[in-house]
C-alpha positions as CSV (number, residue, x, y, z in Angstrom):
1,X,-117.6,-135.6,-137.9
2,X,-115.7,-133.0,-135.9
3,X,-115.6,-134.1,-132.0
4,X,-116.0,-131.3,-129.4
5,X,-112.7,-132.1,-127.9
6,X,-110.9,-132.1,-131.5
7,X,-110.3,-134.5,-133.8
8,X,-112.4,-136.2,-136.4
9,X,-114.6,-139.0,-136.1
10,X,-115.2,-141.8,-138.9
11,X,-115.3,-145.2,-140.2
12,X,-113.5,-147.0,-142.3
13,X,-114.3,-148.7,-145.7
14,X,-112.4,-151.3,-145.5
15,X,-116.1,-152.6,-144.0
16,X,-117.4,-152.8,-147.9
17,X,-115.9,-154.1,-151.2
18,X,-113.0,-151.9,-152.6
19,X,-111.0,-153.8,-154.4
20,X,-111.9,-151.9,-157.7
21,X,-112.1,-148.1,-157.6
22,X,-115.8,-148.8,-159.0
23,X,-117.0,-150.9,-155.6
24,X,-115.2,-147.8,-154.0
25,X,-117.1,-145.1,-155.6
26,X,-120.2,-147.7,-155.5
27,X,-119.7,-148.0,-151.6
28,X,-119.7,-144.0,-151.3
29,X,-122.4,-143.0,-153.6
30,X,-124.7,-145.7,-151.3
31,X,-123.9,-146.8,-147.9
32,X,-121.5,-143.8,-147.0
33,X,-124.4,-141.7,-148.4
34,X,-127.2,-142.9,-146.9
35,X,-125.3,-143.3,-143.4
36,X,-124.5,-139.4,-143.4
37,X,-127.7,-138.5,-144.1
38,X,-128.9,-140.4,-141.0
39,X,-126.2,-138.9,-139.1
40,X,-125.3,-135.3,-140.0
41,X,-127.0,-134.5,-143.1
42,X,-125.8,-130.5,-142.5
43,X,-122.4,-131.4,-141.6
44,X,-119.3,-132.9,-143.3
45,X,-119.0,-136.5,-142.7
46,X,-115.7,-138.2,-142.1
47,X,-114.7,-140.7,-144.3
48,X,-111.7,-143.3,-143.7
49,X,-110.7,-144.2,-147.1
50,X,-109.8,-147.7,-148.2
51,X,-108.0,-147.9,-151.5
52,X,-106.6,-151.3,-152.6
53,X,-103.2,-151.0,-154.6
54,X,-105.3,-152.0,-157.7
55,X,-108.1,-149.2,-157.4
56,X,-105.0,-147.0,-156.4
57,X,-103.4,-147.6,-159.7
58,X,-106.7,-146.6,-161.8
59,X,-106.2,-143.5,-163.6
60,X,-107.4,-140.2,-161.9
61,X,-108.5,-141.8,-158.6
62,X,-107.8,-138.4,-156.8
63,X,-109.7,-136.5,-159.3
64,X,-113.0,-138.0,-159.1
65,X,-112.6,-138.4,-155.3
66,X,-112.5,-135.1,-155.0
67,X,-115.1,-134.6,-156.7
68,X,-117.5,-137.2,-155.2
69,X,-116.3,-135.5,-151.5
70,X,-117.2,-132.0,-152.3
71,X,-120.5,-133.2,-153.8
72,X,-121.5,-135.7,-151.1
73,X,-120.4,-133.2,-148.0
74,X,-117.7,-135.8,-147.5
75,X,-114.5,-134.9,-145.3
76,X,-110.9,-136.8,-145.8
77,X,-109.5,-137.7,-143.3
78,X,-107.4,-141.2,-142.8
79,X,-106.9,-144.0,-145.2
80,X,-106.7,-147.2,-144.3
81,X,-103.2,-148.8,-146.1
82,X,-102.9,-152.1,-144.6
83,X,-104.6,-154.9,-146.4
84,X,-102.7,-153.7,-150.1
85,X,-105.1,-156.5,-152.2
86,X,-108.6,-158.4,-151.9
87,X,-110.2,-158.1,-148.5
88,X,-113.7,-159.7,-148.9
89,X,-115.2,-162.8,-150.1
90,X,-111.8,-164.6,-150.5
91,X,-109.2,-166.2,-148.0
92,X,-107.1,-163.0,-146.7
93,X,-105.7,-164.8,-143.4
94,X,-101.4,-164.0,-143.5
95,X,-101.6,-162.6,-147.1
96,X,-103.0,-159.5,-145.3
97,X,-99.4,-158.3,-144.3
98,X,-98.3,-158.9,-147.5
99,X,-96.0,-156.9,-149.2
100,X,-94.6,-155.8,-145.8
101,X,-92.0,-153.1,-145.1
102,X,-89.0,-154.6,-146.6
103,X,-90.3,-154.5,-149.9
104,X,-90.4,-151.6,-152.5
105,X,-94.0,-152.1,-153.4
106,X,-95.0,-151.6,-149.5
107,X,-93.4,-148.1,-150.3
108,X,-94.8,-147.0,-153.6
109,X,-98.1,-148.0,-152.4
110,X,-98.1,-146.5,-149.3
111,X,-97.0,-143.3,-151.1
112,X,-99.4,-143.6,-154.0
113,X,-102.2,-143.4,-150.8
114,X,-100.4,-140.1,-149.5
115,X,-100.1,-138.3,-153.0
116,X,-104.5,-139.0,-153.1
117,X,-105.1,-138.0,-149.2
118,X,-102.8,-134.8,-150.4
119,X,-105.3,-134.3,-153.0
120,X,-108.8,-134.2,-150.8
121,X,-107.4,-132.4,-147.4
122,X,-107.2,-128.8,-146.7
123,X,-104.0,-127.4,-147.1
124,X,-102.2,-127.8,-143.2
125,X,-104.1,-130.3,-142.5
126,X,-102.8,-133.6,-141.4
127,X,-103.9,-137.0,-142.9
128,X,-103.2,-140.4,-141.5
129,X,-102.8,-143.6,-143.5
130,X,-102.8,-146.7,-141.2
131,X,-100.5,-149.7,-142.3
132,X,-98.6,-152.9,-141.7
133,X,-96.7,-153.1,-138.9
134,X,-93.6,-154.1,-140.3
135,X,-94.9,-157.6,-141.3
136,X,-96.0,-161.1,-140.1
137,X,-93.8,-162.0,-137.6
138,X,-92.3,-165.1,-138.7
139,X,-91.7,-163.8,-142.2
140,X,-90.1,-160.8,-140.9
141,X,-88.1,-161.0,-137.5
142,X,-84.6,-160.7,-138.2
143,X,-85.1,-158.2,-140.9
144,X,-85.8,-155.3,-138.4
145,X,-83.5,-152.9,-140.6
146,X,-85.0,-153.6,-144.0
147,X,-88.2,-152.9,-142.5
148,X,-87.0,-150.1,-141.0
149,X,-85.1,-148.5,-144.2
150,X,-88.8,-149.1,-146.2
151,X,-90.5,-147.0,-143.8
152,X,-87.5,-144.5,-143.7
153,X,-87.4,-144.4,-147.7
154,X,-91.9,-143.7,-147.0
155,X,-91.2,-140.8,-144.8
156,X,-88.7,-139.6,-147.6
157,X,-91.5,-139.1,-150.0
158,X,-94.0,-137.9,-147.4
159,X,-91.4,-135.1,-147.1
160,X,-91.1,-134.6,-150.3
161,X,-95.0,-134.4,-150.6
162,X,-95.0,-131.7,-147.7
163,X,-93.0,-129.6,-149.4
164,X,-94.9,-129.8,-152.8
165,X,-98.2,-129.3,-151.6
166,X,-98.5,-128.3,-148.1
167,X,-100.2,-131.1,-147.1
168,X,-98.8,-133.5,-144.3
169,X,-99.2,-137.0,-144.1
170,X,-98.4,-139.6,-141.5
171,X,-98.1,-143.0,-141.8
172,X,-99.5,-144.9,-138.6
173,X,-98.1,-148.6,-137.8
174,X,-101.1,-150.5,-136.6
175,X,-99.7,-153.1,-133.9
176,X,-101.4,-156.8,-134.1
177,X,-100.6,-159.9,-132.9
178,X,-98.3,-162.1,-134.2
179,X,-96.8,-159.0,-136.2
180,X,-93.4,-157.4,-135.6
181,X,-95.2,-155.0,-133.6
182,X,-97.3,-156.8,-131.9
183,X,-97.3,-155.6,-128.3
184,X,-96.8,-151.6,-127.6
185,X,-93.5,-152.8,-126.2
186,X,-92.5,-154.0,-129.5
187,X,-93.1,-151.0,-130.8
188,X,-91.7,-149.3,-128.6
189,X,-88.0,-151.4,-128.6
190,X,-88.7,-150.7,-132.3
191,X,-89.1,-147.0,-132.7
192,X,-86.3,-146.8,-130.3
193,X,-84.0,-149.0,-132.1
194,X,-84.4,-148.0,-135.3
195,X,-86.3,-145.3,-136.2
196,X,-86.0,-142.5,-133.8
197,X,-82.5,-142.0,-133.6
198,X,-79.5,-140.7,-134.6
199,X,-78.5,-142.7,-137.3
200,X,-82.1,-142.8,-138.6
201,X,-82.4,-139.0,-138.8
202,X,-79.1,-138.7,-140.7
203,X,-80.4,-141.8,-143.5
204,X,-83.7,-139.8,-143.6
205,X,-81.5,-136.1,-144.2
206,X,-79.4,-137.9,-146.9
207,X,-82.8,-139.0,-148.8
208,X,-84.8,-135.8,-148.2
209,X,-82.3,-133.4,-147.8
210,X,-82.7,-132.1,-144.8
211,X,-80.5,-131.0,-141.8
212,X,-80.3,-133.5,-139.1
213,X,-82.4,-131.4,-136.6
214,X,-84.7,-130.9,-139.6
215,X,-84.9,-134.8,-140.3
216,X,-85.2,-135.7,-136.6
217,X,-88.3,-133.5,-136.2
218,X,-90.0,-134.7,-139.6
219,X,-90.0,-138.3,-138.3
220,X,-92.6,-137.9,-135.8
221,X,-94.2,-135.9,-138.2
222,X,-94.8,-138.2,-140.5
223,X,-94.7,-141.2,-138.2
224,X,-96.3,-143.4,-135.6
225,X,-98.6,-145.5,-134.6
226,X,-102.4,-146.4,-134.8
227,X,-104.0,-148.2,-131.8
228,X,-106.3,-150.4,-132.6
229,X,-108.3,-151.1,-129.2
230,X,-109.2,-154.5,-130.5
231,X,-105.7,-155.7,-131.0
232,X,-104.3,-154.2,-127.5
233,X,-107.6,-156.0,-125.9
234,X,-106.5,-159.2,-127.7
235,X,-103.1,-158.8,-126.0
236,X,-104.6,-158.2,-122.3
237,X,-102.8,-154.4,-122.4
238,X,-104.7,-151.7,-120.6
239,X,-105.6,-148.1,-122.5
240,X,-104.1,-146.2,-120.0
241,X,-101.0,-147.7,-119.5
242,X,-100.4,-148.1,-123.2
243,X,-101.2,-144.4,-123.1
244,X,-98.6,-143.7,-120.9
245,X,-95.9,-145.7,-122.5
246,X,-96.0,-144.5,-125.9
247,X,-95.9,-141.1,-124.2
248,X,-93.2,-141.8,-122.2
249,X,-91.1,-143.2,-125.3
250,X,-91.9,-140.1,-127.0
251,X,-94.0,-142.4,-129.9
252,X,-97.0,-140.1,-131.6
253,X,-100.4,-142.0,-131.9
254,X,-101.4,-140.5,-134.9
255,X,-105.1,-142.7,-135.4
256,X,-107.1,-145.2,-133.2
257,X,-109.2,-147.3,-134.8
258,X,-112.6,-148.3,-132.3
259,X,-113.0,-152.2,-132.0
260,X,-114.0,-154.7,-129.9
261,X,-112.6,-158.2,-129.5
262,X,-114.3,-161.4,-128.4
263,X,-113.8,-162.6,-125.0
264,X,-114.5,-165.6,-123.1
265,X,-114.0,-164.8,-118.9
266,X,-113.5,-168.4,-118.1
267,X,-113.1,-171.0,-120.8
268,X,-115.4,-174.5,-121.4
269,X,-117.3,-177.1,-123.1
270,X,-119.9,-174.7,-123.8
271,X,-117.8,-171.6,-124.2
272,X,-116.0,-173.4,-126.9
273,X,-119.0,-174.6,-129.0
274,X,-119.9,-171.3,-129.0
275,X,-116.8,-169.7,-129.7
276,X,-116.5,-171.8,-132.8
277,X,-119.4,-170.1,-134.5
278,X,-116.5,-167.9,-135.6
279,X,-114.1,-169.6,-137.3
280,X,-114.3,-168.1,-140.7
281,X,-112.1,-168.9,-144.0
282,X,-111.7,-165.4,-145.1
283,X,-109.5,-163.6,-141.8
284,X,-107.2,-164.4,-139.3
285,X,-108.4,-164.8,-135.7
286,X,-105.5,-165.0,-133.6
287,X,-105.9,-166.0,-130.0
288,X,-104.4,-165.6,-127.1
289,X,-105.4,-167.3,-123.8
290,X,-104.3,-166.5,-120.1
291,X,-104.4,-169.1,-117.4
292,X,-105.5,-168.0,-113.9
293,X,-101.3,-167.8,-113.2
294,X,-100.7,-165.6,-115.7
295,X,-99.5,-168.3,-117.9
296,X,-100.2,-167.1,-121.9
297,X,-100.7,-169.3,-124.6
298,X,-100.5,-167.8,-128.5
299,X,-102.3,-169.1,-131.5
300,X,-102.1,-167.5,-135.0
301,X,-105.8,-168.8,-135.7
302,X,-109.0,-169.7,-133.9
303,X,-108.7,-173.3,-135.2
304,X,-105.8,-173.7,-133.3
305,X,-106.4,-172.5,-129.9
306,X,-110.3,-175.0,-130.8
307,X,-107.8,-177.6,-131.4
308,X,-105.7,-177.2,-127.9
309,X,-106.3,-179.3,-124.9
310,X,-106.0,-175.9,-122.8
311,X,-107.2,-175.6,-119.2
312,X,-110.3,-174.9,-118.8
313,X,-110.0,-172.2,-116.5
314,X,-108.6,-169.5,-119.1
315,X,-109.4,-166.2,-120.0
316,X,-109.3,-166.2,-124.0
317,X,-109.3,-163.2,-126.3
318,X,-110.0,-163.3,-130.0
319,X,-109.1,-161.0,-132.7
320,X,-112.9,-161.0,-134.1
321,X,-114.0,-157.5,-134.3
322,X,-117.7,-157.4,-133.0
323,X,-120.0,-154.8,-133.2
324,X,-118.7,-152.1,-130.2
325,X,-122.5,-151.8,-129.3
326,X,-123.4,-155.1,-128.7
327,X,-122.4,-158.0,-126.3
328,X,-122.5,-161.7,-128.1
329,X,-124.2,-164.5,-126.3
330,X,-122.7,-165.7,-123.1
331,X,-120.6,-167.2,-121.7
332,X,-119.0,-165.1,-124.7
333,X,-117.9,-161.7,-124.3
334,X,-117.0,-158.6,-125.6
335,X,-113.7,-156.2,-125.1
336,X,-115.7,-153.1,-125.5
337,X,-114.9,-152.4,-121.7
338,X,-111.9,-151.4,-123.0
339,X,-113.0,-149.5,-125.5
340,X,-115.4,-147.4,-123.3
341,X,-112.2,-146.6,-120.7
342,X,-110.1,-144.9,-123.6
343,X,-113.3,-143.5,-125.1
344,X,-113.2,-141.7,-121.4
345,X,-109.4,-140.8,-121.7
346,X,-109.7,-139.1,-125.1
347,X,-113.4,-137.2,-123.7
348,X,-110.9,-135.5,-120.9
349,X,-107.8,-135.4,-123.0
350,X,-107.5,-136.2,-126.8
351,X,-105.6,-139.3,-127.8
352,X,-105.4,-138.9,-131.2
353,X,-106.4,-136.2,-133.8
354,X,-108.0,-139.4,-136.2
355,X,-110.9,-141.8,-134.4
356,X,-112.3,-144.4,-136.9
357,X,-114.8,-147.2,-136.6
358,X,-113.3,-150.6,-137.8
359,X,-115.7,-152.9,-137.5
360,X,-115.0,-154.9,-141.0
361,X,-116.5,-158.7,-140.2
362,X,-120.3,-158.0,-140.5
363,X,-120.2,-160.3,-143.5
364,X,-118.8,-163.3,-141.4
365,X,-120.4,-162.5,-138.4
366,X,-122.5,-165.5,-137.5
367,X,-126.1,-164.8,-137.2
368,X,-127.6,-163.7,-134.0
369,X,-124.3,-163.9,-132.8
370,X,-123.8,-160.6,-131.3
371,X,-127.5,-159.9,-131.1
372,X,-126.7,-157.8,-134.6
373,X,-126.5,-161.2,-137.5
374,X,-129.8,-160.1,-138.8
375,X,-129.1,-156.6,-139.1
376,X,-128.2,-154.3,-141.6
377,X,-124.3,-153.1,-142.8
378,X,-125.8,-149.4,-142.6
379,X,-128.1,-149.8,-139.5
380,X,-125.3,-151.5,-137.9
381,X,-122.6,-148.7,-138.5
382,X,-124.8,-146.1,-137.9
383,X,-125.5,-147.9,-134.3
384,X,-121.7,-148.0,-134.2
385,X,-121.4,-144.4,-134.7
386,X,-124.2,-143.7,-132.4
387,X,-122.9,-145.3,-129.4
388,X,-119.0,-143.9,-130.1
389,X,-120.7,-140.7,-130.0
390,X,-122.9,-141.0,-127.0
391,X,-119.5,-141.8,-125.4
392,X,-117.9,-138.8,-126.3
393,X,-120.2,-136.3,-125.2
């Protein structure tokens, strides 16, 4: 869906089964279907793809995409390149980040996602393909320049790719906690340590060719970040001053993906029995808690932060996307204030050129939970849309 102000509006697939190209073209020929026929039946609706490396892999993927876009008034967009294997119905937690960016599978995944988006978009047109950023944390700190290199040896091929078929991708690092990049000052420290500089515009010329002006333009190009509002809520950063770092550093956002975290204003005994209603086996709800002195506590799962003696004066946020429409049950909250304020920014001035819904826990959202259990995948991302777009206008 085009937006007034530019840019495209979608949501992502990771919010059905795709771990087989068949549950992906069974999740476009039904739910993605019926949603843009209750939404702009006349008009091209944006889809952010979700290809698993093992649908990836199947033989002409790009082919029959294509074909199922054109007949379906689809529109490519974005892809969604972070969770590389399963991603429903099975324990995800850490394995999520896995391969990260030191490894050469990260890279010919990631690739093998560009070469299809270069397939379904319009020739100078630019496609996004959020990912990993970097790793998980404790797996990969230390190993800032092997990451880097894998992203480096990425942009590479996305070069090459431009140059082939006049079709530019960029890859979008998606910061989340307990992740190498898990604050904007991470990435930020990171970008500017290792990727856009000198010496990483002259490795980029020797493995694309290119002049070092040439190299140190195409690395923007074809790299930054995807804010997801969810994650930054998680971390107590505000939209605007994000904003305003990443521009000052000179760091593209390239995507932002519209969530909402849970949120409890002032932590107890009740707050936490109700809070634990979302534990869940299948993703990773990390935690983090702020006393009223500004002291921060991290956990790397809800379970964790359940199982802390913690004051009970604390502001917790929880990486749980909920529905952006709906608030859960108090005392819980929701982070969609934040979501609303850079909803406002990018109304009066464009964030991004990519917006995509990302609400992929309606099959562990407890019932009733957020007023939205009982409902519907379709009804509920068509509310989702709905509400984005009422905020927009």
């Amino acid at each position: 869906m085009r937006l007034p102000g530019g840019g495209t509006l979608g949501y992502c697939l990771n919010v059905h089964p795709t771990q087989s190209f068949a549950e992906v073209r069974a999740a476009l020929l039904g739910p993605v279907r019926e949603i843009r026929r209750r939404l702009c039946p006349d008009q091209p609706f944006g889809v952010g793809l979700r290809l698993s490396a093992e649908a990836a892999a199947e033989a002409e993927v790009a082919t029959e995409l294509a074909a199922i876009f054109e007949g379906e008034g689809f529109a490519a967009f974005t892809m969604n390149g972070f969770p590389y294997g399963r991603f429903h119905g099975v324990p995800v937690k850490q394995a999520v980040y896995e391969p990260d960016w030191t490894t050469a599978e990260r890279v010919a995944y990631s690739l093998s996602l560009a070469e299809t988006m270069a397939a379904l978009v319009p020739a100078g047109t630019l496609a996004t393909i959020s990912t990993v950023p970097g790793g998980y944390a404790p797996r990969v700190t230390g190993r800032e320049a092997a990451v880097a290199d894998g992203l480096l040896r990425s942009v590479a091929g996305l070069v090459r790719l431009e140059r082939a078929t006049g079709r530019t991708v960029a890859l979008a690092l998606e910061p989340e906690p307990w992740c190498l990049l898990d604050r904007t000052a991470d990435a930020v420290a990171f970008f500017g340590a290792h990727l856009f500089t000198d010496e990483a515009a002259k490795r980029l010329g020797s493995l694309a060719g290119l002049r070092a002006d040439e190299a140190a333009a195409a690395l923007p190009r074809h790299l930054g970040l995807c804010l997801d509002v969810c994650h930054m809520a998680v971390n107590f950063e505000d939209p605007a001053e994000t904003l305003g770092t990443l521009a000052a550093a000179g760091i593209p956002i390239h995507k932002v993906q519209l969530s909402a975290a849970l949120r409890v204003a002032r932590m107890d005994e009740l707050a936490r029995a109700r809070i634990a209603a979302f534990r869940d086996a299948v993703y990773l709800h990390q935690t983090v808690a702020r006393a009223a002195d500004g002291t921060v506590r991290h956990f790397v799962d809800l379970p964790q932060a359940l199982e802390s003696a913690g004051n009970d004066d604390e502001e917790w946020r929880v990486h749980f996307h909920v529905p952006v429409f709906a608030e859960p049950e108090a005392p819980l909250e929701s982070t969609r204030g934040a979501l609303e304020r850079l909803l406002a920014i990018h109304r009066d001035r464009p964030v991004a050129p990519h917006l995509e819904v990302e609400t992929y826990t309606w099959n562990v959202l407890p019932a009733e939970a957020c007023g939205a259990g009982a409902m519907s995948v379709v009804d509920g991302i068509e509310k989702e849309l709905r509400w984005v777009l009422e905020r927009l206008s």
